[in-house]
C-alpha positions in Angstrom: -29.9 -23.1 28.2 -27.1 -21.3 26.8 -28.1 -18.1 28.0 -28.5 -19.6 31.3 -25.0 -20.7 31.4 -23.5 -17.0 29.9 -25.9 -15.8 32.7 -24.3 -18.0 35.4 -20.4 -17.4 34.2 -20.9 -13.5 34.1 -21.9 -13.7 37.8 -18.6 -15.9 38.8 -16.4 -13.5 36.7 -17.7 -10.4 38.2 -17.4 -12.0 42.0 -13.9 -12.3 41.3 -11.8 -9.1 41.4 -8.6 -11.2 39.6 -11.3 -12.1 36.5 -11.3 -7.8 36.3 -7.3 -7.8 36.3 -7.4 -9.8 34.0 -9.6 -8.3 31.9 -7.7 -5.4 31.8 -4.7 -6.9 31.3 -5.6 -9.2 28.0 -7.3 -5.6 26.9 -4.3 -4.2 26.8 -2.3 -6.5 25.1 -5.7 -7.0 22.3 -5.1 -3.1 21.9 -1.1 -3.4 21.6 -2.0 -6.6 19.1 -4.5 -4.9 17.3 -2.1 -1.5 16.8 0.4 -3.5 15.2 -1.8 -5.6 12.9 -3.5 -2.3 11.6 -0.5 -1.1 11.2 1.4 -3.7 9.0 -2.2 -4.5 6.8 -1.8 -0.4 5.8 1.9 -0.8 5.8 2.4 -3.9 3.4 -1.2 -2.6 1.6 1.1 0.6 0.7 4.2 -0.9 -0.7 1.3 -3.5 -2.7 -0.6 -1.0 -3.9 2.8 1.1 -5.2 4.0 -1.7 -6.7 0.8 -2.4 -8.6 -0.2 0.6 -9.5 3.1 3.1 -10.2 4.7 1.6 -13.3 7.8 3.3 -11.9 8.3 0.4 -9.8 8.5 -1.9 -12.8 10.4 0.2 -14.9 13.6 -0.3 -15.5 16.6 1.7 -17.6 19.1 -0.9 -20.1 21.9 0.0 -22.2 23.7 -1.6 -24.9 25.6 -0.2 -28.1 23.3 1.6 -30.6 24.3 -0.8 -33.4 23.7 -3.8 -31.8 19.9 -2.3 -31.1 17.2 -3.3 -33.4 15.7 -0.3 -35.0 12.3 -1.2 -33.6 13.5 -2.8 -30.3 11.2 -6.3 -31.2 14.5 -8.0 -29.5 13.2 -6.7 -26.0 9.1 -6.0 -27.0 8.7 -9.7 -28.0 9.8 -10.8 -24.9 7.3 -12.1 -22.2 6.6 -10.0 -19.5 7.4 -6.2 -21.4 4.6 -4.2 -21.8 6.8 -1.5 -23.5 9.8 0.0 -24.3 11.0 3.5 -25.5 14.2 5.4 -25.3 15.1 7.2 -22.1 15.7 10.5 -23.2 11.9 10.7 -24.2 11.0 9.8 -21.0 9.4 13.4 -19.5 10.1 17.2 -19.7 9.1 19.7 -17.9 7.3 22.9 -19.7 5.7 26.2 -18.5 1.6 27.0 -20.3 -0.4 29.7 -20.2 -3.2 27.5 -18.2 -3.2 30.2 -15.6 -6.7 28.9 -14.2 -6.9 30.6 -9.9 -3.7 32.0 -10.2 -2.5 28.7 -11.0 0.7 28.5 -11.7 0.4 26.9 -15.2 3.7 24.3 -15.0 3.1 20.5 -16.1 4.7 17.4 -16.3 4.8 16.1 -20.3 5.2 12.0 -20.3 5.8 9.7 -23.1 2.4 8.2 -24.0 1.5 5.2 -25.3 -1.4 2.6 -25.9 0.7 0.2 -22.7 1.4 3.0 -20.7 -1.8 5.6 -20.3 -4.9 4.0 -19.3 -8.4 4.0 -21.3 -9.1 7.6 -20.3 -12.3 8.9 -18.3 -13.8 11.5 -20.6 -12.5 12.1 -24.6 -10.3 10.5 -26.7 -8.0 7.7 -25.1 -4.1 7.5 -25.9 -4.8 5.1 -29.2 -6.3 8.0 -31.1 -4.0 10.8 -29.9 -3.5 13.3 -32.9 0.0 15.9 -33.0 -0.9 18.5 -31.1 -3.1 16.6 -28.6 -2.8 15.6 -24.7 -4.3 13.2 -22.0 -4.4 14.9 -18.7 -5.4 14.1 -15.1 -9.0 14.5 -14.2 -8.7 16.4 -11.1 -6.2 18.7 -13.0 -3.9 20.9 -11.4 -1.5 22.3 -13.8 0.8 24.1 -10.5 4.3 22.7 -9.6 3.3 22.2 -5.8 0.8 19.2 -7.0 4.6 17.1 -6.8 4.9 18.5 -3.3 1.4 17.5 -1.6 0.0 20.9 -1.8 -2.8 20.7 -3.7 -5.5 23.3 -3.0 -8.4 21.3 -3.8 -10.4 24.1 -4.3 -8.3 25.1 -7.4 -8.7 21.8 -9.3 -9.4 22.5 -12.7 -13.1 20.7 -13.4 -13.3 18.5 -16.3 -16.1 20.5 -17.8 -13.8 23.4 -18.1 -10.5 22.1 -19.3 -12.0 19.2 -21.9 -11.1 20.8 -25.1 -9.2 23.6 -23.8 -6.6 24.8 -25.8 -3.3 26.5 -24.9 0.0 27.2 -25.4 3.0 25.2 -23.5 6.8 27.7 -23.5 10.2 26.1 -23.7 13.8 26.7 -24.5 15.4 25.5 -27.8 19.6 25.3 -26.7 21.4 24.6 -30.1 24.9 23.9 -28.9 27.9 24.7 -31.6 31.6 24.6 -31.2 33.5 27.5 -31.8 37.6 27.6 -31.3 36.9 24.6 -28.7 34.3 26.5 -26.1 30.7 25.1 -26.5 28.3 28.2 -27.5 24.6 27.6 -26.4 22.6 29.6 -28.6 19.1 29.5 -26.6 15.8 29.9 -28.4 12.4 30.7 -26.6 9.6 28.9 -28.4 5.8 28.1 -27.9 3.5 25.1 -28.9 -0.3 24.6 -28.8 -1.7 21.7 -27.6 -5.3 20.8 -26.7 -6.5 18.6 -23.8 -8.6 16.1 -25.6 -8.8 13.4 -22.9 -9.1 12.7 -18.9 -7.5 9.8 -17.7 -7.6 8.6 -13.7 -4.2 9.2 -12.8 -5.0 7.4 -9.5 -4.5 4.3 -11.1 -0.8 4.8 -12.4 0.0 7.3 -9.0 0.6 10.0 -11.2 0.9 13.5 -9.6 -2.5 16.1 -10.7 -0.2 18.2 -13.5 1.2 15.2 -15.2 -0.3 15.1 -18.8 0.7 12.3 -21.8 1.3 13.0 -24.6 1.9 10.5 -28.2 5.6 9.8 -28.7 6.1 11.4 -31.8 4.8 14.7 -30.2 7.6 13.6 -26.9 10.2 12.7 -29.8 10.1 16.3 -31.2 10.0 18.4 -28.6 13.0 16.5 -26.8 15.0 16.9 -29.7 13.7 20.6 -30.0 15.0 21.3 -26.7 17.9 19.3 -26.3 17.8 18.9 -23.1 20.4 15.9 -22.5 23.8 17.2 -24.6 25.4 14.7 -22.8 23.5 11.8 -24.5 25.9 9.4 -26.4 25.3 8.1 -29.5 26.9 5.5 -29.8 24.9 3.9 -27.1 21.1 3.2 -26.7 19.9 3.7 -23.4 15.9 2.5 -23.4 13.5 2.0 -20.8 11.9 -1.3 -20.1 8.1 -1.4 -18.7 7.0 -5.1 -17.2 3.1 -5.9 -16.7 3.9 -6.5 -13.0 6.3 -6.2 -10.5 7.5 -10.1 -9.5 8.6 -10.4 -13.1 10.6 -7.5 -13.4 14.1 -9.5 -12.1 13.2 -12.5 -14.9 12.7 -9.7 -17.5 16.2 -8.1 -16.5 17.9 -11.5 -16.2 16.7 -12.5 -19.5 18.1 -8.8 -21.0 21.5 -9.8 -19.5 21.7 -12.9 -21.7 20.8 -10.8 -25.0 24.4 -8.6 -23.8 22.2 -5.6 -22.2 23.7 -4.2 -19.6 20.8 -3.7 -17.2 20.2 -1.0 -14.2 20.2 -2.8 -10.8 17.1 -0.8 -9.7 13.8 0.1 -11.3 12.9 3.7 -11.4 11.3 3.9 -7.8 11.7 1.3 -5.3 11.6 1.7 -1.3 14.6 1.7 0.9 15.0 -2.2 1.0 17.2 -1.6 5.2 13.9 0.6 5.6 11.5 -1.6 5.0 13.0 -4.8 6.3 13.7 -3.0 9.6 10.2 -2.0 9.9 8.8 -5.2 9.2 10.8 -7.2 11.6 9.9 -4.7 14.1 6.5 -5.1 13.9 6.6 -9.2 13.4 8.3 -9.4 16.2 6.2 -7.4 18.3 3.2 -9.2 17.0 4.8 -12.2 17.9 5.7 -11.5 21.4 2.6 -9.7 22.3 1.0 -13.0 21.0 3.3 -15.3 22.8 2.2 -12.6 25.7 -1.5 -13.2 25.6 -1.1 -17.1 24.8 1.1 -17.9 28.4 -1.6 -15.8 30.1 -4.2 -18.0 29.4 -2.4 -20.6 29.6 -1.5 -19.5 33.1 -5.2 -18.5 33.8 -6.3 -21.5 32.6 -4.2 -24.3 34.5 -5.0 -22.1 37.9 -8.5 -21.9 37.4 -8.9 -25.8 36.5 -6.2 -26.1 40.2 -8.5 -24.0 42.1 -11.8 -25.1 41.2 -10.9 -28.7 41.5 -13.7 -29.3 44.4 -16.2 -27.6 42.4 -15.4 -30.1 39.3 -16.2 -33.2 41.9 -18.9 -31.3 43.2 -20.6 -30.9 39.5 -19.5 -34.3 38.6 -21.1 -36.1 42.0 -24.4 -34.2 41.0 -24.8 -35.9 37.7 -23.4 -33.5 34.9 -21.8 -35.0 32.1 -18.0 -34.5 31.5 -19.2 -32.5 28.0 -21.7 -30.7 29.9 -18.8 -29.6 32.8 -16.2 -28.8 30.3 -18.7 -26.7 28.1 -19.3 -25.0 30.9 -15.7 -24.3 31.9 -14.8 -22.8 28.3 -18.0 -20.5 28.3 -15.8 -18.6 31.5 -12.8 -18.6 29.6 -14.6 -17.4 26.2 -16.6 -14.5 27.5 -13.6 -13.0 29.5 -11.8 -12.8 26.2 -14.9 -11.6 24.5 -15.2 -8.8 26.8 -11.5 -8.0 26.5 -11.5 -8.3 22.8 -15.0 -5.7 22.7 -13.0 -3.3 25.2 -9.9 -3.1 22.7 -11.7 -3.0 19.8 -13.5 0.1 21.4 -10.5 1.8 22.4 -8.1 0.7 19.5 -11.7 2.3 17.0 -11.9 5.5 19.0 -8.1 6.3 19.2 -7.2 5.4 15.3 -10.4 8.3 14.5 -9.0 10.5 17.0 -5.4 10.3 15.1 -7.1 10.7 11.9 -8.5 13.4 13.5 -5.4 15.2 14.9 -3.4 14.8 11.4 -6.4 15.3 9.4 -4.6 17.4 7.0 -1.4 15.5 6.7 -3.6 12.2 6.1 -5.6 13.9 3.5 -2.3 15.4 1.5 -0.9 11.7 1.9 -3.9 10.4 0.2 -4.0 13.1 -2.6 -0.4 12.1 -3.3 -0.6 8.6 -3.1 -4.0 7.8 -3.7 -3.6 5.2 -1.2 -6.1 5.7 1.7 -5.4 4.1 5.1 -8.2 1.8 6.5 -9.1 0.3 9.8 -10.2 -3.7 8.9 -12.3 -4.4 11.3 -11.6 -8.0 9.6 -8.1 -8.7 10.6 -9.0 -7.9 13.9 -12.2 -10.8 14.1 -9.6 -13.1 12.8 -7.3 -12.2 15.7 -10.2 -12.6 18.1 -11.0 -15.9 16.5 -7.8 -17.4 16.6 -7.3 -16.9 20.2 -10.7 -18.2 20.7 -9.8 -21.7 18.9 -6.3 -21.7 21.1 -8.5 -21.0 24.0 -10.8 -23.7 23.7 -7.9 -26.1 23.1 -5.9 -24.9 26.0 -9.1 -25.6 28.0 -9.6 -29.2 26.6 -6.5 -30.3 27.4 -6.3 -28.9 30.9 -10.0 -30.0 31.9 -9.9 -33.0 29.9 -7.0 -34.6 32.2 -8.4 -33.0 35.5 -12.1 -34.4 34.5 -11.3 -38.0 34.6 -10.3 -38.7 37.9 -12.4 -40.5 40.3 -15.0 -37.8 41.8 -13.3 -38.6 45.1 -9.7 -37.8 44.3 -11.5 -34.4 43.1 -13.0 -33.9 46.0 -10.3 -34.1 48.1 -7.5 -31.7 46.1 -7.5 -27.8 47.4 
């Protein structure tokens, strides 16, 4: 029966060259609606997933005299909400190594490790039993400076096999800084330091970059202060930084910091352009709403016309017996399968032309997911809802047109044009 009436409402949509127009017409808009919905779900998924995954965007820098500091900082550690905290100046350095592996250039990223920061790693020993001496790098390592500038040569990573237990030898500078007759004399000092890679950790899931290794603070604590690096550093004040578990408590952890006399940076780490985003997204809410609005008054339109013009044939089906159910049922089918085919013909053409993108930037996409680690997805979900939605406000449009037009006398049906 069903099939009969699909059957039937195919052949009146097909005899009418305005029921193609239309077609085309709501398959444009389902392509324009559909762009934009891909488009914010990979959008908002991108600022989610930084916000979840790169502790940078819950990590925050707070300052407050050094004698007012508890030696241990349980003041800020037993608070709810921080994962950790450590002083700023131990935060990373930068070293040259001898890991010269395809002409590599050997540079990598040291961080301040600990058992809240660096995850449980992949292969070897995890943070917890680091020994002096040891480090956690990436898995896919690729001890080269360009890994912070998307250029990874994947061909080049260093396999796990090879660089589990290798050992090497990382280069710095020692500056020791005196004062003579009031001029600052840096007396520079190359040195070197083995280290040996005991671990692999998945530095996907903290968006770390391929040459960024961990090492135990003690290890960080020495060779900052072997280095010097920041001779501007003031003792008399403790500058820390403040790790949360997640990002929505990061403005209750700094609030509660300001009432323990902190003063407290007004930014985490990394954060996105707040005018950026907020431009962006009210750019695409409102398109999605007007193209929506768009699609809603055509059918409402389409609707209300087709219900005016086929008044006679309402009588007609009416005089012969049909049930008011049966008449509207049969009205909706028309309205559902022109949207089904325009929904089928945009989802074609939308699937085709975001593979054929993917296609044509193949390499930047692929160097934006190496340096992310956030790969950008077509839900084919979102899109069903869409369909569905406008389906339901379909239907209802239809009831409540038909339902007023179906109970009039047969004979006042008959006689409309």
């Amino acid at each position: 029966m069903l099939i009969d009436y699909i059957e039937s409402s195919l052949k009146n949509i097909f005899r009418n060259k305005k029921n193609i127009t239309l077609i085309m017409i709501i398959s444009l808009l389902f392509i324009l609606l559909f762009i934009d919905a891909i488009f914010m779900k990979n959008y908002y998924g991108y600022l989610d997933y930084n916000n979840l995954m790169d502790i940078d965007f819950r990590t925050f820098a707070v300052t407050r005299p050094a004698s007012e500091v508890e030696e241990d900082y349980s003041d800020i550690k037993n608070l709810e909400y921080v994962s950790e905290v450590y002083e700023s100046k131990y935060r990373n350095t930068y070293v040259a190594s001898d890991l010269n592996f395809s002409g590599l250039d050997g540079g990598i990223e040291l961080l301040y490790g600990s058992s809240n920061i660096v995850p449980k790693s992949i292969e070897g020993k995890s943070i917890n039993n680091l020994k002096s001496g040891e480090m956690i790098c990436p898995y896919d390592f690729y001890p080269d400076p360009d890994a912070f500038y998307e250029k990874i040569d994947e061909n080049k990573i260093i396999s796990a096999k090879k660089i589990l237990n290798q050992e090497f030898n990382i280069f710095f500078t020692s500056h020791k800084y005196e004062i003579v007759n009031n001029k600052v004399i840096d007396n520079t000092e190359e040195m070197t330091k083995k280290f040996k890679i005991v671990g692999l950790y998945d530095n996907k899931l903290l968006m770390k970059h391929n040459n960024q290794c961990y090492i135990n603070s003690q290890d960080m604590k020495k060779l900052i202060e072997t280095i010097n690096q920041d001779f501007s550093y003031d003792e008399n004040f403790l500058d820390l930084q403040v790790i949360v578990d997640k990002e929505k408590n990061v403005k209750k952890v700094m609030h509660k910091l300001q009432s323990l006399g902190y003063q407290v940076s007004d930014n985490v780490n990394s954060y996105f352009d707040k005018k950026e985003t907020f431009v962006i997204s009210f750019l695409c809410n409102s398109f999605f709403v007007i193209i929506s609005g768009a699609v809603l008054l055509i059918l409402i339109n389409y609707i209300s016309k087709k219900i005016k013009d086929n008044s006679r044939y309402l009588g007609i089906l009416r005089a012969c017996g049909y049930p008011k159910k049966q008449v509207i049922f049969n009205q909706t089918i028309d309205t559902i399968i022109i949207l089904t085919i325009s929904f089928a013909i945009s989802l074609i053409i939308s699937l085709l032309s975001f593979f054929a993108l993917i296609s044509i930037f193949k390499e930047k996409i692929e160097r934006f997911i190496i340096f992310t680690y956030f790969n950008v997805s077509f839900d084919f979900s979102i899109l069903i809802l869409l369909y569905s939605i406008v389906i339901i406000i379909s239907i209802i449009i239809n009831y409540l047109n038909l339902k007023d037009s179906i109970n009039k006398c047969i004979t006042d049906l008959l006689k409309e044009e």
